[in-house]
FIZAZA-16861 format. One record per atom (N, C-alpha, C, CB): residue in one letter; x, y, z. Coordinates in steps of 0.02 Angstrom, whole numbers, padded with zeros to 5 digits, always signed. Glycine has a CB too. Example, Ala and Ser with C-alpha at 12.3 -4.5 7.8 and 13.67 -1.06 7.14 Angstrom:
A+00660-00284+00390;A+00615-00225+00390;A+00660-00165+00390;A+00565-00224+00452;S+00642-00112+00354;S+00684-00053+00357;S+00645+00002+00394;S+00704-00030+00286;
//
This chain:
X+00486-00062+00882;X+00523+00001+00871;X+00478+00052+00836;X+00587-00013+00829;X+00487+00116+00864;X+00444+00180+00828;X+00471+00179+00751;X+00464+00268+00869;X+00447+00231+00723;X+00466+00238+00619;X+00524+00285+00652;X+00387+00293+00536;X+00539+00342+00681;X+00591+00379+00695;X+00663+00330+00729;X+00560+00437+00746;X+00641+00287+00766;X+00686+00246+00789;X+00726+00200+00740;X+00653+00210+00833;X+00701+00164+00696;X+00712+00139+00650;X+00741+00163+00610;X+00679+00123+00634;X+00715+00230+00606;X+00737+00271+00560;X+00808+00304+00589;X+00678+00322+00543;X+00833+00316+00611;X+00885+00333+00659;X+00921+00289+00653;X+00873+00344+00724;X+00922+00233+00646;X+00954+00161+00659;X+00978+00160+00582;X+00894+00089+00689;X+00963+00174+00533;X+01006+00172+00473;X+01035+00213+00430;X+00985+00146+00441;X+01036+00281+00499;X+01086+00332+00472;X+01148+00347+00463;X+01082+00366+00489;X+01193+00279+00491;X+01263+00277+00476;X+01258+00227+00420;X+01312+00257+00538;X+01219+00188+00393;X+01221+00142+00355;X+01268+00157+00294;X+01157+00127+00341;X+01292+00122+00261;X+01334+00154+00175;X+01313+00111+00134;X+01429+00154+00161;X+01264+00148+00052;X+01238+00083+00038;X+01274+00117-00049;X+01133+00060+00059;X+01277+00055-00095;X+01322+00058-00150;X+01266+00070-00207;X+01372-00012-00158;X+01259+00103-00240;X+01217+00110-00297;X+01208+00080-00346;X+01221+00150-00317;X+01185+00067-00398;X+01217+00015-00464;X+01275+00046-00510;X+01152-00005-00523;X+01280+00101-00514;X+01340+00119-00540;X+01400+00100-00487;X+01337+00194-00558;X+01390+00081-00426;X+01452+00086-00375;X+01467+00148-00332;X+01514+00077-00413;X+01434+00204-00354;X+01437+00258-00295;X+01413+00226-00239;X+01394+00325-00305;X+01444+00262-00192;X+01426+00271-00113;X+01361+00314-00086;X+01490+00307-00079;X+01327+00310-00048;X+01282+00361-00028;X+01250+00333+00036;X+01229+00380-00084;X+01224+00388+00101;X+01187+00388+00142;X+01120+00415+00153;X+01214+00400+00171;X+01097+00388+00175;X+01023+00417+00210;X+01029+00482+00197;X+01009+00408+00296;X+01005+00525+00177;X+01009+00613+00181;X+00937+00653+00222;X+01011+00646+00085;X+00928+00670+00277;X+00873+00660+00302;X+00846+00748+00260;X+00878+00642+00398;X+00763+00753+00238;X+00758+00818+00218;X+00717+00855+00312;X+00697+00819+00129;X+00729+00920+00281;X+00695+00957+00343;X+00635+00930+00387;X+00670+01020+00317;X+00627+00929+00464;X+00560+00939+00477;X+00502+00977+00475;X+00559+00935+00508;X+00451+00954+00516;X+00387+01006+00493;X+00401+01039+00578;X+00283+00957+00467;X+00358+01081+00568;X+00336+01126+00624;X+00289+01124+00651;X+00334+01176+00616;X+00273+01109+00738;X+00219+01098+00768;X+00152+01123+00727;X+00228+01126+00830;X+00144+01175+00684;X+00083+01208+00651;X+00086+01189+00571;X+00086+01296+00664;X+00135+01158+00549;X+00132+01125+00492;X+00098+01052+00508;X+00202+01123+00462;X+00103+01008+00552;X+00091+00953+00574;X+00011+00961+00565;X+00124+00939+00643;X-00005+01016+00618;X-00065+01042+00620;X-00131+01048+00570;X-00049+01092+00633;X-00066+01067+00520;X-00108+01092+00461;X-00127+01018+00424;X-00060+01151+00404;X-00057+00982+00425;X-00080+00902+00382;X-00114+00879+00416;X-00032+00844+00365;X-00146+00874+00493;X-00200+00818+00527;X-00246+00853+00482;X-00220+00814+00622;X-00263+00903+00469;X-00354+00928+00453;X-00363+00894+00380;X-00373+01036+00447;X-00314+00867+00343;X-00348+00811+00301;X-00352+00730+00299;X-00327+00821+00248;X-00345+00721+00359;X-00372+00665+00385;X-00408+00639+00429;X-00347+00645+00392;X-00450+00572+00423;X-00522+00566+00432;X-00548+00617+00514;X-00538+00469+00438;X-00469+00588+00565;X-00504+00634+00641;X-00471+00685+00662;X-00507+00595+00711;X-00422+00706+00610;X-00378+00778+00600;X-00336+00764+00673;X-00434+00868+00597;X-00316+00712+00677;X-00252+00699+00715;X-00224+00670+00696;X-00246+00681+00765;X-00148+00679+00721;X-00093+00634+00673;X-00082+00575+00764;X+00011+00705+00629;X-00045+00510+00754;X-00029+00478+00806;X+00057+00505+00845;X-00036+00401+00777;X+00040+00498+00889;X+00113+00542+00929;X+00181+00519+00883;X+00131+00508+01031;X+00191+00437+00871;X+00253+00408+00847;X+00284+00452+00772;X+00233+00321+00831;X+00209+00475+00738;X+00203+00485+00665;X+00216+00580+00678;X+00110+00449+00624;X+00190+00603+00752;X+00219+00701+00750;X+00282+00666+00767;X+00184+00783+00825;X+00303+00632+00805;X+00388+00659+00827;X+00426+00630+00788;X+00420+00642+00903;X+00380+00592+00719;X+00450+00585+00668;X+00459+00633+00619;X+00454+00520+00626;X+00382+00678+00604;X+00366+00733+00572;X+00428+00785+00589;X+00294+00756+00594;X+00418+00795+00651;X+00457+00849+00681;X+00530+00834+00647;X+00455+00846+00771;X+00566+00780+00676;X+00618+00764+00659;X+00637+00770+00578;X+00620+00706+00685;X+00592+00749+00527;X+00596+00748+00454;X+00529+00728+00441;X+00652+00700+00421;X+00535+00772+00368;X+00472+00761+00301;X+00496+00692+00278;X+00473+00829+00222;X+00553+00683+00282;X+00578+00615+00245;X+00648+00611+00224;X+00540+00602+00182;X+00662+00565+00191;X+00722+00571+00164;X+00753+00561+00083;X+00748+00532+00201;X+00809+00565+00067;X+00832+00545+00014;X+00873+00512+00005;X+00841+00576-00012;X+00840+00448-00044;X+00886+00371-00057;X+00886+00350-00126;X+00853+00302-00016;X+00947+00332-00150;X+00973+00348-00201;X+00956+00296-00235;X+01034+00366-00198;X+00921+00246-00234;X+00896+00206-00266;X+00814+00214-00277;X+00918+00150-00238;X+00775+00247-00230;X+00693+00275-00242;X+00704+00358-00247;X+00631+00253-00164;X+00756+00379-00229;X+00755+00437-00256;X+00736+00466-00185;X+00709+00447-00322;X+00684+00484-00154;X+00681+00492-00096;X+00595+00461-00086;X+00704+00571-00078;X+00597+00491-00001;X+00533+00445+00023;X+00499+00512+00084;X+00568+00346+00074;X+00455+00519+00075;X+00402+00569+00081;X+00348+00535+00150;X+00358+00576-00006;X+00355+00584+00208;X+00301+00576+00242;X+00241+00610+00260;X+00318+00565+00278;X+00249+00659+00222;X+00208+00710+00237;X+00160+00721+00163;X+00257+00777+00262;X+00152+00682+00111;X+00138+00673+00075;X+00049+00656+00075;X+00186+00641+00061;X-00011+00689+00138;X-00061+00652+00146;X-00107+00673+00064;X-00098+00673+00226;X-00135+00650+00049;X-00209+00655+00046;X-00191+00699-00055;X-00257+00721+00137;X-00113+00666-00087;X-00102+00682-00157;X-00093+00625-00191;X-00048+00725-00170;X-00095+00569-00168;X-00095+00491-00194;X-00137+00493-00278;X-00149+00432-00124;X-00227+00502-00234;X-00297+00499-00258;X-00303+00429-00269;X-00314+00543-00323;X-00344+00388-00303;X-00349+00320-00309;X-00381+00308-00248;X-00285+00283-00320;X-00449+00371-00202;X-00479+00371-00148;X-00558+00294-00142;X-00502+00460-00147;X-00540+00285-00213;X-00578+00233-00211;X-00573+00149-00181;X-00586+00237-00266;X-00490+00187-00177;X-00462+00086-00145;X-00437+00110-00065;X-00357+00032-00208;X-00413+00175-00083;X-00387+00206-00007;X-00393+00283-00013;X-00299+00186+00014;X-00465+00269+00046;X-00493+00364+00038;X-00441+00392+00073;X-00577+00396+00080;X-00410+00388+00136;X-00349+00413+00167;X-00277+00387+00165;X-00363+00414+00226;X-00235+00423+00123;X-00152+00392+00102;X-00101+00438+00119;X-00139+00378+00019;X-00047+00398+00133;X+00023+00448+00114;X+00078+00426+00068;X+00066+00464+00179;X+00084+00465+00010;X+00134+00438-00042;X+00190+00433-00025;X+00141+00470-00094;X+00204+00375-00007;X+00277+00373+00030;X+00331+00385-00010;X+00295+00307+00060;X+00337+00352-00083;X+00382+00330-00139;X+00358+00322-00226;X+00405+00262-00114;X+00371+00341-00241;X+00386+00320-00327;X+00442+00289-00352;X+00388+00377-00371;X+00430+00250-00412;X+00489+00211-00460;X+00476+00256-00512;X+00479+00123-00485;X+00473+00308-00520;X+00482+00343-00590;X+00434+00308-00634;X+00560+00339-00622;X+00404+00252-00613;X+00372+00248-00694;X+00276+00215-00679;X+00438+00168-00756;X+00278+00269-00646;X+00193+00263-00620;X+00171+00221-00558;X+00149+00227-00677;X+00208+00204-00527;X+00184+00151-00493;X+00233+00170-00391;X+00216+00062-00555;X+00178+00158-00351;X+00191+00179-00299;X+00190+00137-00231;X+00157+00225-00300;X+00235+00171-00173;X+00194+00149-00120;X+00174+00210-00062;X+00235+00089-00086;X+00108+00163-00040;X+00060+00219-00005;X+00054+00197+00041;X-00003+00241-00028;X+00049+00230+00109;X+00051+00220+00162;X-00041+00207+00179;X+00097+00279+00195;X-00082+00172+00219;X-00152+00186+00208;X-00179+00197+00311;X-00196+00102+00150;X-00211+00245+00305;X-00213+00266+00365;X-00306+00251+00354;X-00173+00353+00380;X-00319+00228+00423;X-00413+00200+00416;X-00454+00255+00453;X-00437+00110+00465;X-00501+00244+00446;X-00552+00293+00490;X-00556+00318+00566;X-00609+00264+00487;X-00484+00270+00580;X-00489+00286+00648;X-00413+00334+00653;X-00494+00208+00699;X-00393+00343+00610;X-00357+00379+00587;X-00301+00345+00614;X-00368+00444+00597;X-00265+00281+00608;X-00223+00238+00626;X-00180+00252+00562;X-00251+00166+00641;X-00119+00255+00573;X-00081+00235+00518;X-00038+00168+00497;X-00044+00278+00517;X-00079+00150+00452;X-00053+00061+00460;X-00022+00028+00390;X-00132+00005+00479;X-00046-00008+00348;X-00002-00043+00308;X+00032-00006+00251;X-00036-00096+00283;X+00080-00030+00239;X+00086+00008+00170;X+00078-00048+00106;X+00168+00049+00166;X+00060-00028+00059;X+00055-00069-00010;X+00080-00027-00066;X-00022-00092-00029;X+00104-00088-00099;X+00142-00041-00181;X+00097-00060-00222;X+00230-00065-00223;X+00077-00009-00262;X+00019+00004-00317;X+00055+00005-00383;X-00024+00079-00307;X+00044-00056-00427;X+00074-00065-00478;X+00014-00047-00521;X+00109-00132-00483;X+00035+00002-00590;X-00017+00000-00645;X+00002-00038-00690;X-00035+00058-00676;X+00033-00059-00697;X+00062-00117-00750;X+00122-00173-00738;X+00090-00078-00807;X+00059-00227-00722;X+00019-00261-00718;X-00027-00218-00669;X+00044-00326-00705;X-00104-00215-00669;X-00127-00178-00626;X-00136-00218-00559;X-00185-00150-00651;X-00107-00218-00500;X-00096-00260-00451;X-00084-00197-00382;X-00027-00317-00473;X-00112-00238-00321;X-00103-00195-00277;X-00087-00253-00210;X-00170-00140-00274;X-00018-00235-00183;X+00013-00277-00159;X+00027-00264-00082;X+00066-00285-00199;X+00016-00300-00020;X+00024-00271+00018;X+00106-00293+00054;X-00037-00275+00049;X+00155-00236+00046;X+00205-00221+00060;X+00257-00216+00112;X+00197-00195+00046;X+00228-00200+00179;X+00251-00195+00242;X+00190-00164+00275;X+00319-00155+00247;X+00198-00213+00348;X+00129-00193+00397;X+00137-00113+00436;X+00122-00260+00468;X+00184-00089+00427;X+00180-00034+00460;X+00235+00021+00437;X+00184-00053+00529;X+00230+00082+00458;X+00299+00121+00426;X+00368+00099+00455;X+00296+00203+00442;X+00365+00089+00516;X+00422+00063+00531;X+00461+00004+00501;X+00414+00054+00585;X+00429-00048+00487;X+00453-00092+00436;X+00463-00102+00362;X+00429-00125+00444;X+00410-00040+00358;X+00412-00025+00288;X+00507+00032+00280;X+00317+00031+00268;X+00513+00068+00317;X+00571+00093+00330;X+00659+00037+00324;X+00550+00121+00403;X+00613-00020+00350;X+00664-00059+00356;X+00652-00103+00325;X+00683-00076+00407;X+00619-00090+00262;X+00618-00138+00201;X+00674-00086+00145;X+00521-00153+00166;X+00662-00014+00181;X+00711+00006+00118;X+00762+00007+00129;X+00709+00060+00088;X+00797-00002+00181;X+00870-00016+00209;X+00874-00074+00187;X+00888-00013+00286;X+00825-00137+00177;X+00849-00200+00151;X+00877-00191+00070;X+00786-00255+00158;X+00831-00156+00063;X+00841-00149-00033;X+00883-00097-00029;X+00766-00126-00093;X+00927-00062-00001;X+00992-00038-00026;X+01057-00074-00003;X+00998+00031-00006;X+01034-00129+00030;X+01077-00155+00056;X+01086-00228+00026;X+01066-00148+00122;X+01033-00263+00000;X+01018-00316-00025;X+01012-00306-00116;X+00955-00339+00016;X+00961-00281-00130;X+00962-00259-00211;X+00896-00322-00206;X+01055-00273-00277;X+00910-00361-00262;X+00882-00409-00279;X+00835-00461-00231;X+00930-00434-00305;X+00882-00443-00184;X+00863-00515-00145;X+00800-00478-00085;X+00953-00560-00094;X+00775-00409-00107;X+00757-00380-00048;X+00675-00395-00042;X+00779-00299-00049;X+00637-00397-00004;X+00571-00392+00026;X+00528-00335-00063;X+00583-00338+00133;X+00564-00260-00051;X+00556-00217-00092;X+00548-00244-00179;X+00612-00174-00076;X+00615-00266-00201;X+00620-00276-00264;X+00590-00356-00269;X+00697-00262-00290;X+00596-00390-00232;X+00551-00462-00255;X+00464-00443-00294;X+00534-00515-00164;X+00439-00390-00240;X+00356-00387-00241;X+00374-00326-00329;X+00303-00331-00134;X+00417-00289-00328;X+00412-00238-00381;X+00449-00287-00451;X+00463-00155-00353;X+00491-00334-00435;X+00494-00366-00509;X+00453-00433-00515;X+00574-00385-00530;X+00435-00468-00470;X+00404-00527-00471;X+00347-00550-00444;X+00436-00558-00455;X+00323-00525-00394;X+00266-00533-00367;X+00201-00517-00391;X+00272-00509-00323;X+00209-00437-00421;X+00143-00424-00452;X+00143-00445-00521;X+00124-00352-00447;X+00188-00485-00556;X+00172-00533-00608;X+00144-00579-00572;X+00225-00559-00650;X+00150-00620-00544;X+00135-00687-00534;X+00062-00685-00486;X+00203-00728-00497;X+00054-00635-00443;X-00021-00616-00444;X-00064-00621-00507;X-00026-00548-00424;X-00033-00576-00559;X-00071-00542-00624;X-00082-00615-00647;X-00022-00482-00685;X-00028-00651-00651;X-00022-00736-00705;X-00068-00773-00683;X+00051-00792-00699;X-00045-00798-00613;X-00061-00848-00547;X-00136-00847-00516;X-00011-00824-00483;X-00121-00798-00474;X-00153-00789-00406;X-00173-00717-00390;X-00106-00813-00352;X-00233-00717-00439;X-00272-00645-00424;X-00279-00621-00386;X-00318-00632-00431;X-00293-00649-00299;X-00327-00635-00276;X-00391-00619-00257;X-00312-00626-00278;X-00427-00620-00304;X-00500-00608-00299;X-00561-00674-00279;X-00514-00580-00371;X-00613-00646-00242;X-00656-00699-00201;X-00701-00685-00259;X-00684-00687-00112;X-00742-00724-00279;X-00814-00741-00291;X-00859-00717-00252;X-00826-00804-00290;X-00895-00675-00280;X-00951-00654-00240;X-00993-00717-00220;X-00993-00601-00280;X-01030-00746-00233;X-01074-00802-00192;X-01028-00830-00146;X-01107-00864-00237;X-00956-00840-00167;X-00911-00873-00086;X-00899-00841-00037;X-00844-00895-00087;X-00913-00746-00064;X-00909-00720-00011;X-00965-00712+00040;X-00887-00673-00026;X-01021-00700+00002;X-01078-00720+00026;X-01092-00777+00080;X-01105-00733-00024;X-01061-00835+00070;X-01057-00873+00113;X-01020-00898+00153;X-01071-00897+00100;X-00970-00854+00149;X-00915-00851+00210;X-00952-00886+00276;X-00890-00762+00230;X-00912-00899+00313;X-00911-00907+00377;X-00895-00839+00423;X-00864-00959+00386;X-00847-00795+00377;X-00829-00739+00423;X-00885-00698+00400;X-00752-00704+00416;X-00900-00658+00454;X-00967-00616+00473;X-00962-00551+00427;X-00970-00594+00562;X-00903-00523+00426;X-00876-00462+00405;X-00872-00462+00353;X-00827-00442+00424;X-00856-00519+00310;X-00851-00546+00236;X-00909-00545+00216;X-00823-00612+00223;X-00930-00580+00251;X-01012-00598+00219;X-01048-00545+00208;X-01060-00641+00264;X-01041-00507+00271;X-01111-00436+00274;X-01083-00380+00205;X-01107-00370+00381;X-01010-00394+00226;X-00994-00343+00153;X-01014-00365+00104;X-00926-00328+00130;X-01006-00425+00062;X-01023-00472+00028;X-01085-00446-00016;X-01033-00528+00071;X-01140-00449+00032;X-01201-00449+00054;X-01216-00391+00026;X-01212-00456+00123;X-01191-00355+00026;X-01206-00257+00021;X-01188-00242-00051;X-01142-00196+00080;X-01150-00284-00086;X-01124-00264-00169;X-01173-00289-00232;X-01043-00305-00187;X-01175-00239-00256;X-01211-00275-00322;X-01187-00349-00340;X-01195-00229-00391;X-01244-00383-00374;X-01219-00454-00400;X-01158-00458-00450;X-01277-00488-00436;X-01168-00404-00501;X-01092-00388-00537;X-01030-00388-00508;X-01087-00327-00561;X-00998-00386-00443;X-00958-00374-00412;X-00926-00430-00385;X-00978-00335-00379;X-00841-00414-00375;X-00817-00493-00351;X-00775-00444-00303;X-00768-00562-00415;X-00736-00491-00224;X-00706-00452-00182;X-00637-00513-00178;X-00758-00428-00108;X-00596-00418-00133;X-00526-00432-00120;X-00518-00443-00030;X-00477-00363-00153;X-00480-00489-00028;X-00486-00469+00064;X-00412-00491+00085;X-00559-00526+00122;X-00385-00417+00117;X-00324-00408+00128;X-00304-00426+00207;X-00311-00341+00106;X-00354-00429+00237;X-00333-00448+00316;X-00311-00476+00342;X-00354-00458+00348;X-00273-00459+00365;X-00226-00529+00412;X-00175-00574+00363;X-00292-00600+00447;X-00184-00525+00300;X-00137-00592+00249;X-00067-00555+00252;X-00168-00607+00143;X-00013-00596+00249;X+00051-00545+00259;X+00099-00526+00193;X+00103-00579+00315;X+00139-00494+00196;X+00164-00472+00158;X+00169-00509+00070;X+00215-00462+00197;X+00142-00458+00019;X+00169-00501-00043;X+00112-00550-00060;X+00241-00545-00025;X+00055-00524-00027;X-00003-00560-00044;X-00023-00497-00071;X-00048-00601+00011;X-00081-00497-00140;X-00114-00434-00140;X-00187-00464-00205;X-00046-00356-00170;X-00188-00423-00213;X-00247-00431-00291;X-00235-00401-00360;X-00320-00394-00278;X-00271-00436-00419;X-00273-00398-00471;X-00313-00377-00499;X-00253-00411-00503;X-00332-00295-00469;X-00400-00267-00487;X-00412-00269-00542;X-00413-00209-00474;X-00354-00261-00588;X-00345-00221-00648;X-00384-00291-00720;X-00236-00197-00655;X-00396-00342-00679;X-00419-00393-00706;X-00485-00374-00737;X-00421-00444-00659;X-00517-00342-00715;X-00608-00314-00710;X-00576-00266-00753;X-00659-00280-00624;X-00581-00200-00744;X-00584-00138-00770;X-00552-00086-00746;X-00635-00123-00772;X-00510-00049-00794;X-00468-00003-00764;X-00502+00064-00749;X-00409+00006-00806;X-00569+00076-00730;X-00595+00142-00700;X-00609+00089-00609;X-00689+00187-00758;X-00553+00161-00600;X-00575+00132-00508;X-00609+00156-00488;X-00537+00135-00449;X-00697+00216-00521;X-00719+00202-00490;X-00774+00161-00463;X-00712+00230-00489;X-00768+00111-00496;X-00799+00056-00513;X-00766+00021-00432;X-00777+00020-00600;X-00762+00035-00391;X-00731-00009-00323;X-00769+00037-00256;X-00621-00005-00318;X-00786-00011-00215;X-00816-00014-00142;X-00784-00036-00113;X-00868-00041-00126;X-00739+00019-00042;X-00704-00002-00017;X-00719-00021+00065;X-00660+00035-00034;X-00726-00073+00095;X-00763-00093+00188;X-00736-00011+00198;X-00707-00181+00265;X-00794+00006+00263;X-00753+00074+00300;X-00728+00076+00339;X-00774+00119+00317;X-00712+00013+00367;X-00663-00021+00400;X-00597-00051+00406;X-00678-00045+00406;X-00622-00090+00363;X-00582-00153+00367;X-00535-00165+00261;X-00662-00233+00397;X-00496-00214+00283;X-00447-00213+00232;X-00493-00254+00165;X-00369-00256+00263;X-00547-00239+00140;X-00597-00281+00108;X-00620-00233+00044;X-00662-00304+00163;X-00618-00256-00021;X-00640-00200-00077;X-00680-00247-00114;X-00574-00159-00127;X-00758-00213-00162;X-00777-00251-00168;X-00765-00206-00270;X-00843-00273-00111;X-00751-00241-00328;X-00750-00247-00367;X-00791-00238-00425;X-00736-00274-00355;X-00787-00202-00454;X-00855-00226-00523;X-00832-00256-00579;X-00899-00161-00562;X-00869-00336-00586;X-00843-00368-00643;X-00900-00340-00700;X-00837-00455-00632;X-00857-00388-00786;X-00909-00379-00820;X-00941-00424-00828;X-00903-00358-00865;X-01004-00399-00854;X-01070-00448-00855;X-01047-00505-00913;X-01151-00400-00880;X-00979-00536-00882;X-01004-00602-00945;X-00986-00644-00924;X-00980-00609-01018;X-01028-00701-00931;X-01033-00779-00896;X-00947-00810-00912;X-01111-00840-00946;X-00933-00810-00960;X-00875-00839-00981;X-00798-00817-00944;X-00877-00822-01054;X-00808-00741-00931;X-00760-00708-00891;X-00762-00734-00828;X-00768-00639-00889;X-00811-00737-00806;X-00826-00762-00725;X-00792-00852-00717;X-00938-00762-00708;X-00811-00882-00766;X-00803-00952-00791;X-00706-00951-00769;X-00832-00962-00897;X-00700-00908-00820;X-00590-00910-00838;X-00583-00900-00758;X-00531-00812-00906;X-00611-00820-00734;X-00565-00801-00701;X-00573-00846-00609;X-00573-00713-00710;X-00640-00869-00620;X-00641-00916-00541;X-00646-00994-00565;X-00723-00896-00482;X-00590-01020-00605;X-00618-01095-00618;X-00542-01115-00565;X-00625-01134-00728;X-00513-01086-00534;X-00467-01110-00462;X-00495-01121-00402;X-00417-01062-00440;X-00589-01067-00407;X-00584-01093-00324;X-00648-01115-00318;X-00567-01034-00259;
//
């Protein structure tokens, strides 16, 4: 299903708030063939993909009473160009922490991830807008039990606690995968990597483990792969890879 289709599909929906009000989808205005226009020229091949103009056209986005509303036209005001040089701020929780849509060099628009600063964790969320759309119909419809609020109350703890995410540079180095490796290969020895590919939802990393200046991060120009700067101390390296 297209993001407009989907999106269409949960406009009769009625979803209950935590106080118990009622509320629907409220769609805001569209853009205009020359507004569209204007948002491709900040991205990487200054085209937008057909599915992503004819939902433009239709709406900038909407407003939902539990995120407040959700933004598609939002390119290139995220910043944080160091983990994702091309974004669209889809959403905020009011209290710093987001999800961004991440569009690649080929100017694809593809996963979305929620960017937590506290715990500093970056989580990948839904593979595409369309599902990401229909993760937020789950969480006004579900609450607790949703895809949405699992990764925003529990997940990026238990990354932060658990399961960093993060590779060892010498393991990446010796990957078997080619793409791993050569990136690997290319980072200072200080550096440890994240690799988001192919892993699905609610898997992510905790950059925030290393150091909170991002720009201390190398991101593949490709591919879903960031490479890290740890600090220079034997003992840190010791704690934080004695799992793998």
């Amino acid at each position: 299903m297209t993001p407009i289709g989907q999106l269409k599909s949960i406009l009769a929906e009625q979803y209950v708030s935590e106080d118990g009000g009622k509320y629907k989808v409220k769609l805001k205005s569209g853009l205009t063939e020359q507004q569209i226009d204007e948002l491709a020229k900040g991205l990487p091949t200054e085209q937008i993909p057909a599915e992503i103009r004819e939902l433009l056209v239709f709406t900038s986005g909407f407003e939902f009473d539990a995120l407040e509303e959700i933004t598609f036209d939002a390119v290139g005001v995220f910043g944080f160009e160091e983990f994702f040089p091309n974004s669209v701020e889809l959403a905020g929780d009011g209290f710093g922490n987001f999800w961004i849509l991440d569009i690649d060099e080929n100017g694809s628009w593809g996963n979305i991830f929620y960017v937590c600063h506290d715990p500093a964790v970056i989580v990948k969320h839904s593979d595409n807008l369309t599902q990401f759309i229909e993760h937020v119909n789950d969480f006004g419809k579900n609450g607790s039990n949703s895809n949405l609020c699992i990764i925003h109350e529990k997940i990026v703890f238990d990354i932060w606690s658990n399961d960093n995410g993060i590779i060892n540079l010498e393991n990446a180095k010796n990957s078997n995968d080619k793409v791993l490796s050569d990136f690997a290969l290319s980072l200072p020895e200080n550096f440890a990597v994240a690799d988001l590919r192919n892993k699905p939802n609610q898997k992510g990393f905790a950059w925030g483990k290393f150091c909170p200046r991002t720009d201390k991060v190398k991101r593949h120009k490709t591919e879903l792969i960031w490479g890290i700067e740890t600090p220079n101390k034997k003992g840190f390296f010791s704690k934080l890879f004695k799992r793998q």
